[in-house]
ROVEXMAR-854475 format. One line per 4 residues: number of its first residue (from 1); their letters; for each residue x, y, z of C-alpha. Coordinates in steps of 0.25 Angstrom, whole numbers, plus 5000, padded with zeros to 4 digits. Layout:
<rs>
NUM	a	X Y Z | ... $
</rs>
This chain:
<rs>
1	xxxx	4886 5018 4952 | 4895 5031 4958 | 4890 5036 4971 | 4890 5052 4964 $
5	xxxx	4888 5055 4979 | 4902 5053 4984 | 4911 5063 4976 | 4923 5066 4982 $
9	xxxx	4932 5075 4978 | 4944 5065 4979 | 4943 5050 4983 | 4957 5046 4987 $
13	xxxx	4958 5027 4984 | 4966 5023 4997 | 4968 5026 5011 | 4984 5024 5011 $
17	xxxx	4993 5036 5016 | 4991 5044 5001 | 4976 5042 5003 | 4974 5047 5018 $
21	xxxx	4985 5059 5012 | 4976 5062 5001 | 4965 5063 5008 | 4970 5071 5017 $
25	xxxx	4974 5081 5009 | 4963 5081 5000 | 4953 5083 5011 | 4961 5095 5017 $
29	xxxx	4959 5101 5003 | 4944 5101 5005 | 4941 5087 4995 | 4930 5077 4997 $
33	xxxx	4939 5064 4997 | 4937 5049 4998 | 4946 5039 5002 | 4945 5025 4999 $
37	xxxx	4951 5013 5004 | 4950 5000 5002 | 4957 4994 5014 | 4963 4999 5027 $
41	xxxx	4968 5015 5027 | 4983 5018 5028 | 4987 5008 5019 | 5001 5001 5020 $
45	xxxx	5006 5011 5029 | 4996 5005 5041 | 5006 4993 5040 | 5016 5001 5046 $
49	xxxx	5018 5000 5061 | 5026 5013 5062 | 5028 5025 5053 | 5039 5031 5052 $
53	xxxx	5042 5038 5040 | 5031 5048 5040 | 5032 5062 5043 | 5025 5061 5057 $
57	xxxx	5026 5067 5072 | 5030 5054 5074 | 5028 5038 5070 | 5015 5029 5069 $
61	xxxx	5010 5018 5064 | 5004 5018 5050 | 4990 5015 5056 | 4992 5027 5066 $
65	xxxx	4996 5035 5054 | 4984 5031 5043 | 4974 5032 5056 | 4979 5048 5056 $
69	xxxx	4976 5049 5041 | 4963 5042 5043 | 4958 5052 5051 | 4963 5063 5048 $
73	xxxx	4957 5060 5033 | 4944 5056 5038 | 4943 5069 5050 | 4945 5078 5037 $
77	xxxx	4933 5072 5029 | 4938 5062 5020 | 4927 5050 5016 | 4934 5035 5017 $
81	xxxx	4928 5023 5010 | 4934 5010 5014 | 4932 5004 4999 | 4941 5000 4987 $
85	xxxx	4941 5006 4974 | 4939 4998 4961 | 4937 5008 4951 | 4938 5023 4947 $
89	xxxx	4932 5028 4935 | 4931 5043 4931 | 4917 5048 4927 | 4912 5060 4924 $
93	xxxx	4919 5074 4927 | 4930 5068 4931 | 4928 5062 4943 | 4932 5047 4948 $
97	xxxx	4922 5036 4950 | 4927 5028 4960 | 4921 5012 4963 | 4925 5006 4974 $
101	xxxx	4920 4991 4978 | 4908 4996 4986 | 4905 5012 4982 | 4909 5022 4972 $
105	xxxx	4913 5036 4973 | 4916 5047 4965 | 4928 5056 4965 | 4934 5068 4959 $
109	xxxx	4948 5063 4960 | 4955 5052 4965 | 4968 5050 4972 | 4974 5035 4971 $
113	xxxx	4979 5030 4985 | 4978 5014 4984 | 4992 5012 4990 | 4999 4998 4989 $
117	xxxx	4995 4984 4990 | 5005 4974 4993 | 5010 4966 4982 | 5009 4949 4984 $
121	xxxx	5022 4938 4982 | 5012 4931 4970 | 5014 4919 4975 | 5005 4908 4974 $
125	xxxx	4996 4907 4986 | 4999 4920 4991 | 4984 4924 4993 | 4981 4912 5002 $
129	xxxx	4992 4916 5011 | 4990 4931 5012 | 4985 4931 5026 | 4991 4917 5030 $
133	xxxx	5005 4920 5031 | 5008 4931 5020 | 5006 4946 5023 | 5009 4959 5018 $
137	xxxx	5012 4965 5033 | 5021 4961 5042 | 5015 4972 5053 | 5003 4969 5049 $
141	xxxx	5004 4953 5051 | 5017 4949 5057 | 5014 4947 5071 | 5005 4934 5065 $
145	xxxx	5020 4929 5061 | 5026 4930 5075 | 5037 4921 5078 | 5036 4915 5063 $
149	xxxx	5041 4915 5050 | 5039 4922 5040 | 5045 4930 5028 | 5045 4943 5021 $
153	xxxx	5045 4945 5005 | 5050 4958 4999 | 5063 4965 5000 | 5058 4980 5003 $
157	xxxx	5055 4989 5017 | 5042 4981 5018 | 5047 4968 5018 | 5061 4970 5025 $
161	xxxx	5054 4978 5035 | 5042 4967 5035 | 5054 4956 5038 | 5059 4965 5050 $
165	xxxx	5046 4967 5058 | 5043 4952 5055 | 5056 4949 5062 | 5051 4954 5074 $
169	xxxx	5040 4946 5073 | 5043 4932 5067 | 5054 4921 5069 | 5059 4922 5054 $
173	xxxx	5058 4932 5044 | 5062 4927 5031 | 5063 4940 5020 | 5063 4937 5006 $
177	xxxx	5067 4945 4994 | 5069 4942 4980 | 5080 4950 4978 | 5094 4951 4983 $
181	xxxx	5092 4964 4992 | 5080 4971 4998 | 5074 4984 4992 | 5073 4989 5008 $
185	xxxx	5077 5001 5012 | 5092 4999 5019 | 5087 5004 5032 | 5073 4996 5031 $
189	xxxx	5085 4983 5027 | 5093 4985 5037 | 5082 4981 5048 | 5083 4966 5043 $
193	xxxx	5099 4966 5051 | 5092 4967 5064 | 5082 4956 5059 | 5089 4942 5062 $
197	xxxx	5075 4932 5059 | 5074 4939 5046 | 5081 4929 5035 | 5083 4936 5023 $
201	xxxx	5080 4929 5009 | 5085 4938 4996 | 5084 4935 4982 | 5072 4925 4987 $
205	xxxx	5057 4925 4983 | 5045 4916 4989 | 5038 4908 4979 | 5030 4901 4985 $
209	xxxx	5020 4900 4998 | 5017 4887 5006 | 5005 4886 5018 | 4993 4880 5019 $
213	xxxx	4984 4890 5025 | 4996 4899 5031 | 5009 4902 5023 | 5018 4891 5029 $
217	xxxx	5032 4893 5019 | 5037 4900 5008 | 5046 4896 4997 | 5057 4907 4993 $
221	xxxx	5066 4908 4980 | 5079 4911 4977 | 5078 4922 4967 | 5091 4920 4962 $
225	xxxx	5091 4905 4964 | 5077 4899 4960 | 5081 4885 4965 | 5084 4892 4979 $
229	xxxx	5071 4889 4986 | 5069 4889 5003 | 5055 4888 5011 | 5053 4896 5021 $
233	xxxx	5043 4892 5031 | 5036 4903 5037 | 5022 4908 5042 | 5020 4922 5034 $
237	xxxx	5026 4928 5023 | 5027 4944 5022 | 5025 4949 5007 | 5032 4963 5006 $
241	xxxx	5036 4963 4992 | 5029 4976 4986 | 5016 4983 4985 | 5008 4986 4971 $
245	xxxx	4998 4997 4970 | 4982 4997 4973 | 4978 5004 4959 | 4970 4995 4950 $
249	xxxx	4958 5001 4951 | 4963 5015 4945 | 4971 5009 4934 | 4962 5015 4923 $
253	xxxx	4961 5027 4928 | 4977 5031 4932 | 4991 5025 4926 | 4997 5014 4934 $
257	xxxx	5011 5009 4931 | 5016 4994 4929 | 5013 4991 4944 | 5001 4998 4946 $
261	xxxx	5005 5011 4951 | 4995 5023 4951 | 5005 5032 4941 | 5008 5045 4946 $
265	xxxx	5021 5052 4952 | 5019 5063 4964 | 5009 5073 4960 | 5002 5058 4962 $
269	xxxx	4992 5062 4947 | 4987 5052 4939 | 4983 5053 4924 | 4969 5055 4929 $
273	xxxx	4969 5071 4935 | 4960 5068 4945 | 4965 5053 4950 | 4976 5055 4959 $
277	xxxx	4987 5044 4967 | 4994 5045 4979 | 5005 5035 4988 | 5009 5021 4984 $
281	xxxx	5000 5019 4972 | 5009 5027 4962 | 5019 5028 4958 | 5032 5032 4965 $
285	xxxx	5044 5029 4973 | 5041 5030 4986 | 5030 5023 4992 | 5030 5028 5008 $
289	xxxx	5020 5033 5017 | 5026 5049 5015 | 5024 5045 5000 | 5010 5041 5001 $
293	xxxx	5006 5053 5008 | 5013 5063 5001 | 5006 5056 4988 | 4992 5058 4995 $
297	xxxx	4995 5073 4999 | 4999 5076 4983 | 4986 5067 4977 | 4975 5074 4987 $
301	xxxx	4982 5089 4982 | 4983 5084 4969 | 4969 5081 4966 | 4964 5092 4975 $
305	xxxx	4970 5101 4965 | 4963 5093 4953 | 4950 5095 4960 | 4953 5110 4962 $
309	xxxx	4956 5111 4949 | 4942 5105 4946 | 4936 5115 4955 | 4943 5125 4948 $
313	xx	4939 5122 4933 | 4925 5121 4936 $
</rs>
């Protein structure tokens, strides 16, 4: 049954960059809001040991960063549910019934903020070793690997810049792509010429995980040569090979593309006039932390000005 007692003018689904942005701003423009999210606040930015490429006095940690917006969104009286969404339904007049797995709320517009999650090699027996040797963090977990081996798949800034702070950490560092050249940035690339325990292996893929109950070697491919094979023996394995979007719970509701992407270009709308999505989720070009605040700014304004336009009409 919907809790009819918690309406809120906009409930905003993740606590990333765009969500903390949209709450902000909504707030300031004198709406009841909700954020929801399902895991730890800041999303993927909390990852990041140093920000740099933010308009601030000066740099900080992404968890320095993310504890700012925290408080700042909370001190202007925005309600937080630590929860995750598994449906959204519109009912009657309009508004947006929202079920998540231990409540329910009702909204007159939603803003879309479910970021990235990280996407998976599809190996067999990958599950069993997430944890006992493979990670998606090379901040988070590299300091387990110290004086080891490991290896690093993917050939963008995560995984090039992943293989560079690892070296500093670990005895080998072994970075596999499958194509020829990486995707990185030139200046991000150019790191790995200072990077002497890092071996690079292009136009190779993994295909297969060895360990017991910890990852202990990893067969890689040529991808040019299939009958090219080399084990590698190492302790963890560093998956830095894409993200794909968190929005399976409002795909009846807003278009996605082929790869699940919330469609909507920068006025950040969606089909639905009152359903709104901001940072990585949809659709667009440049995925960066500016991005996923800018998004969060122009979603909050947006649906502000389809609530006035409510208040207006009746």
């Amino acid at each position: 049954m919907l809790n009819m007692e918690n309406i809120y003018d906009i409930i905003i689904v993740g606590a990333g960059p765009a969500g903390l942005t949209a709450a902000l701003y909504a707030r300031r423009a004198g709406k009841t809001v909700l954020l929801i999210e399902k895991e730890s606040f800041g999303g993927q930015i909390v990852l990041s040991p140093l920000v740099e490429n933010y308009p601030l006095t000066q740099p900080a940690s992404g968890v320095e960063l993310v504890d700012k917006l925290v408080t700042l969104v909370t001190s202007l009286g925005a309600d937080i549910e630590v929860d995750n969404v598994v449906s959204v339904k519109k009912i009657d007049d309009g508004m947006l019934a929202v079920k998540t797995e231990y409540s329910s709320f009702t909204g007159r517009s939603l803003i879309i903020a479910t970021g990235l999650k990280h996407r998976k090699l599809g190996l067999e027996g990958e599950e069993k070793f997430i944890g006992k040797g493979i990670s998606f963090c090379a901040v988070c977990d590299g300091s387990f690997f110290k004086n080891m081996d490991v290896a690093v798949v993917g050939g963008g800034n995560t995984a090039v810049q992943d293989a560079i702070y690892l070296s500093k950490i670990c005895r080998k560092v072994y970075l596999i792509h499958r194509r020829d050249r990486f995707r990185a940035e030139k200046r991000v690339a150019d790191g790995l010429n200072v990077c002497p325990n890092v071996e690079l292996l292009l136009n190779s893929k993994v295909i297969a995980l060895h360990g017991d109950n910890h990852i202990e070697s990893i067969t890689v491919q040529s991808t040019i040569d299939d009958s090219s094979i080399r084990e590698l023996n190492i302790s963890g394995l560093f998956a830095a090979v894409g993200q794909e979007p968190n929005n399976a719970a409002f795909g009846e509701l807003i278009a996605l593309d082929d790869t699940g992407f919330a469609v909507a270009d920068e006025s950040c709308t969606t089909r639905q006039p009152n359903i709104f999505v901001a940072g990585d989720c949809r659709t667009k070009t440049v995925r960066q932390l500016v991005t996923a605040g800018a998004d969060g700014g122009v979603a909050a304004i947006a649906a502000s000005e389809y609530l006035d336009s409510l208040a207006g009409n009746a």
